[in-house]
C-alpha positions as CSV (number, residue, x, y, z in Angstrom):
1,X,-30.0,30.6,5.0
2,X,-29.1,32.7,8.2
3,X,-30.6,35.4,9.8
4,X,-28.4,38.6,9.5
5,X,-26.9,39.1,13.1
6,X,-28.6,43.2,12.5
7,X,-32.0,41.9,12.2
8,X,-31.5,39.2,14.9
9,X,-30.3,42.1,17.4
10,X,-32.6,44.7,15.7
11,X,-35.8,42.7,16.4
12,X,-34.3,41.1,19.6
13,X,-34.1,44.7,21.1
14,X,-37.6,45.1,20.1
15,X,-39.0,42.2,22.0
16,X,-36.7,43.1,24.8
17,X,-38.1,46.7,24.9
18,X,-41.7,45.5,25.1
19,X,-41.3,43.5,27.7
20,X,-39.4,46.1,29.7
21,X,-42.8,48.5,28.6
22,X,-45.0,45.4,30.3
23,X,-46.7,45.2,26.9
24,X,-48.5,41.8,26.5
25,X,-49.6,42.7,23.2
26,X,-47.6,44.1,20.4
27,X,-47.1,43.7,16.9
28,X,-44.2,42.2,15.4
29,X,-44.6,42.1,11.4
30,X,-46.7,44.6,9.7
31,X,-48.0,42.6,6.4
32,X,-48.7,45.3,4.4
33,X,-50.9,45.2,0.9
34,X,-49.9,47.7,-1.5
35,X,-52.1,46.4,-4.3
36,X,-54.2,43.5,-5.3
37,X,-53.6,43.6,-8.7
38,X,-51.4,40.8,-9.9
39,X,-49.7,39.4,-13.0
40,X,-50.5,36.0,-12.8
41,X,-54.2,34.4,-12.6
42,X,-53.1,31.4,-9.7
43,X,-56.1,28.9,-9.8
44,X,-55.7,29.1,-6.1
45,X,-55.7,32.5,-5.3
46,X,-58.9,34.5,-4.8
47,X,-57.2,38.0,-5.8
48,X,-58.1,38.3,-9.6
49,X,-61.4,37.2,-8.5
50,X,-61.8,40.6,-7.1
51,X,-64.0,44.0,-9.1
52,X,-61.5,45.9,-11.6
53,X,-62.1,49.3,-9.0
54,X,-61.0,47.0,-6.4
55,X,-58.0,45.6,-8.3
56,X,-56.4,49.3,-9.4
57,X,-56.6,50.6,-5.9
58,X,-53.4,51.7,-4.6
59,X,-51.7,52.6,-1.4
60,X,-50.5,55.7,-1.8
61,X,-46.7,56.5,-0.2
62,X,-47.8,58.9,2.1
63,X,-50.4,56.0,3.5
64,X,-48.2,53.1,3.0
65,X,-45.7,55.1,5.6
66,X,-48.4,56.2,7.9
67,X,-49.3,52.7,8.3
68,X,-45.7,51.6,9.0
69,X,-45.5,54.6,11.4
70,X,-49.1,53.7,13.4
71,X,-47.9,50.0,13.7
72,X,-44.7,50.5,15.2
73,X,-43.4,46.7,14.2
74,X,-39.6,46.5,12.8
75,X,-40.8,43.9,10.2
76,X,-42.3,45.2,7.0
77,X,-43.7,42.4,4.5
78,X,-44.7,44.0,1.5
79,X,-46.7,41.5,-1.0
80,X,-50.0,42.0,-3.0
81,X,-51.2,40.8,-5.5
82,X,-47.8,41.8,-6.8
83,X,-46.1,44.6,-5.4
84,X,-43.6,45.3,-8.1
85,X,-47.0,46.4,-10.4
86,X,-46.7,49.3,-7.3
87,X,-45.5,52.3,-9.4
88,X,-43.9,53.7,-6.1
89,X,-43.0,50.6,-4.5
90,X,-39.6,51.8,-4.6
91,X,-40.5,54.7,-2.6
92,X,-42.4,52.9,-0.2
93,X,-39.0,50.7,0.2
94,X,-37.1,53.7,0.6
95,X,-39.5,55.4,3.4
96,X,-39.8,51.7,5.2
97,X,-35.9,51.5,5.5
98,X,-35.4,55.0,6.3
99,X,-37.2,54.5,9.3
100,X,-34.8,51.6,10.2
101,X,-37.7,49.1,9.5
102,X,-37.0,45.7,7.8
103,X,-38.4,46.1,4.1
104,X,-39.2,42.2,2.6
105,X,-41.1,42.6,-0.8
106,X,-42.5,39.2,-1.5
107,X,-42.6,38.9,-5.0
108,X,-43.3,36.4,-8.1
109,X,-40.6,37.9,-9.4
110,X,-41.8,38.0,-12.6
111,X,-41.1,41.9,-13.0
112,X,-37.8,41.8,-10.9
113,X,-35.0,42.0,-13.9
114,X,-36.8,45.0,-15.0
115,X,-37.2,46.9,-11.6
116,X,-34.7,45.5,-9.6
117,X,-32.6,48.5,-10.3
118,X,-34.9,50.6,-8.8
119,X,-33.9,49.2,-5.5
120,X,-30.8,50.0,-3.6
121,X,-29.0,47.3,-1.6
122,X,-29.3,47.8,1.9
123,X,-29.1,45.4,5.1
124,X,-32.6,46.4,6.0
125,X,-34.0,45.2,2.5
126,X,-34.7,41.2,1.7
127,X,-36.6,40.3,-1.6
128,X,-38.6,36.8,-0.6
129,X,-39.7,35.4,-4.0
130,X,-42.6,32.7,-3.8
131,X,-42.0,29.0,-5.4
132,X,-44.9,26.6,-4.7
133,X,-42.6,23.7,-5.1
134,X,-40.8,22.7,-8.2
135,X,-40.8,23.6,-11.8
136,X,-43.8,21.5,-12.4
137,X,-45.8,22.0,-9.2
138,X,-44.9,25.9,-9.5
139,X,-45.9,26.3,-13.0
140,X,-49.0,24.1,-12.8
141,X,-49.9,26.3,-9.1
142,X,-49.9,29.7,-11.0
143,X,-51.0,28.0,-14.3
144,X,-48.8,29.6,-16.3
145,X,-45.6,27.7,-17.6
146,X,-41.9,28.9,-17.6
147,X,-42.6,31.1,-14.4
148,X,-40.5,28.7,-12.3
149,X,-37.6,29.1,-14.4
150,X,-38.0,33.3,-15.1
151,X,-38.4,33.2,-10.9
152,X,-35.0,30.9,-10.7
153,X,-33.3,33.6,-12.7
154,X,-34.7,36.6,-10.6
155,X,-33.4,34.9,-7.6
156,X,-30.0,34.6,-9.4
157,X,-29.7,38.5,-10.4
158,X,-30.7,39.4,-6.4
159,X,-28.0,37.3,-5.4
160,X,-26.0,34.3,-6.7
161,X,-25.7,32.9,-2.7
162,X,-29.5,32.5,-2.4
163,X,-31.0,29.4,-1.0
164,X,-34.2,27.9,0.5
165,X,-35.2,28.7,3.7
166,X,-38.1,26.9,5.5
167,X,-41.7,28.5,5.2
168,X,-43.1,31.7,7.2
169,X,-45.4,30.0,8.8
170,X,-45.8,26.1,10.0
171,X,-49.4,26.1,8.5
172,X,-48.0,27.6,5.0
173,X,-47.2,24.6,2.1
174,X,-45.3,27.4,0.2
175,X,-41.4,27.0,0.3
176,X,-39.8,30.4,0.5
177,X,-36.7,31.6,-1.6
178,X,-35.3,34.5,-0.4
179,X,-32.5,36.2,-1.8
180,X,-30.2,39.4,-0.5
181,X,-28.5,41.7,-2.8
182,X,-24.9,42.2,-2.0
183,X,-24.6,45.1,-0.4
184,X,-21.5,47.6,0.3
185,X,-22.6,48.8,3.3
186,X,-23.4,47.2,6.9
C-alpha cells in the first residue's frame, strides 16, 4: 500500500523543521494508550493479566489531547488493549485530527462494524487492524476462533482497496492490515 503523498509531505516538513530548529532529539510517533481493557484474552499478551482498577482506567479526552499537545509529534497511534472499548474514542479521533495530527487507531477490529460509523473519513485518519498471520495462526494467537474472518470483514467495510503492508517495526512478527476509508475530501 502507498503512503498518501499528505502524510509523506506532512511528516517530511516535520523532520525538515527539526533539523532547521538543530533538534537532535524529537519525537516522531506518539503511541498513545487509551485503555488496557481488551476484548480478547491473547495467550501472548500480558494486558488481561493486569488488576480490574487497572483495566477500567481511562484516558480521559481532555488528557488524551493534552498528551498529543505536550508531544508535539504529527503521528498519533492509538491502540490499547482495544481502543474501540474507549467510549470517547471518537472524540479523541476528532481532537487528534483537528490538530492536523495523523490519527491511526490500531484495532482487532472486532467492534469496528458497530462503531465505525462513529468515525468520519478524513485523510488524516488510518484504521491499522492487527492479523498475527493467517486464519489459523490468527485465531490460534488470540485463542479465539472466527476473529480472523470477523477482522477480514472489518477491513472490507473500511475499505474494499485494503491490502498488506509490511510490519511497523523490523523486530515486530505481526503483519499489519491497514485500511482507509474513502474519503470525499483531500
Amino acid at each position: 500500500m502507498s503512503i498518501p503523498f499528505r502524510y509523506v509531505a506532512k511528516v517530511g516538513a516535520y523532520l525538515v523543521r527539526q533539523q532547521l530548529l538543530g533538534r537532535k532529539r524529537y519525537p516522531l510517533v506518539l503511541m498513545m494508550e487509551p485503555l488496557f481493557r481488551c476484548n480478547l484474552a491473547c495467550a501472548g499478551c500480558g494486558k488481561i493479566d493486569y488488576p480490574d482498577p487497572i483495566l477500567n482506567k481511562r484516558l480521559s479526552v481532555e488528557d488524551a489531547l493534552a498528551s498529543v499537545d505536550e508531544c508535539g509529534a504529527p503521528v498519533v497511534v492509538i491502540a490499547g488493549g482495544e481502543p474501540l472499548l474507549h467510549k470517547d474514542l471518537a472524540a479523541i479521533v476528532e481532537g487528534v485530527i483537528a490538530r492536523k495530527k495523523f490519527a491511526i487507531v490500531c484495532t482487532n477490529a472486532l467492534l469496528l462494524a458497530k462503531k465505525i460509523d462513529q468515525f468520519k473519513p478524513n485523510p488524516y485518519f488510518t484504521w491499522s487492524i492487527h492479523l498475527d498471520g493467517d486464519k489459523e495462526m490468527h485465531d490460534h494467537a488470540v485463542s479465539q476462533d472466527g476473529v480472523f474472518e470477523r477482522a477480514i470483514e472489518a477491513v472490507k467495510l473500511a475499505n474494499p482497496r485494503a491490502s498488506a503492508s509490511p510490519p511497523t517495526a523490523p523486530s515486530s512478527p505481526t503483519p499489519i492490515l491497514s485500511a482507509r476509508r474513502p474519503s470525499s475530501t483531500n
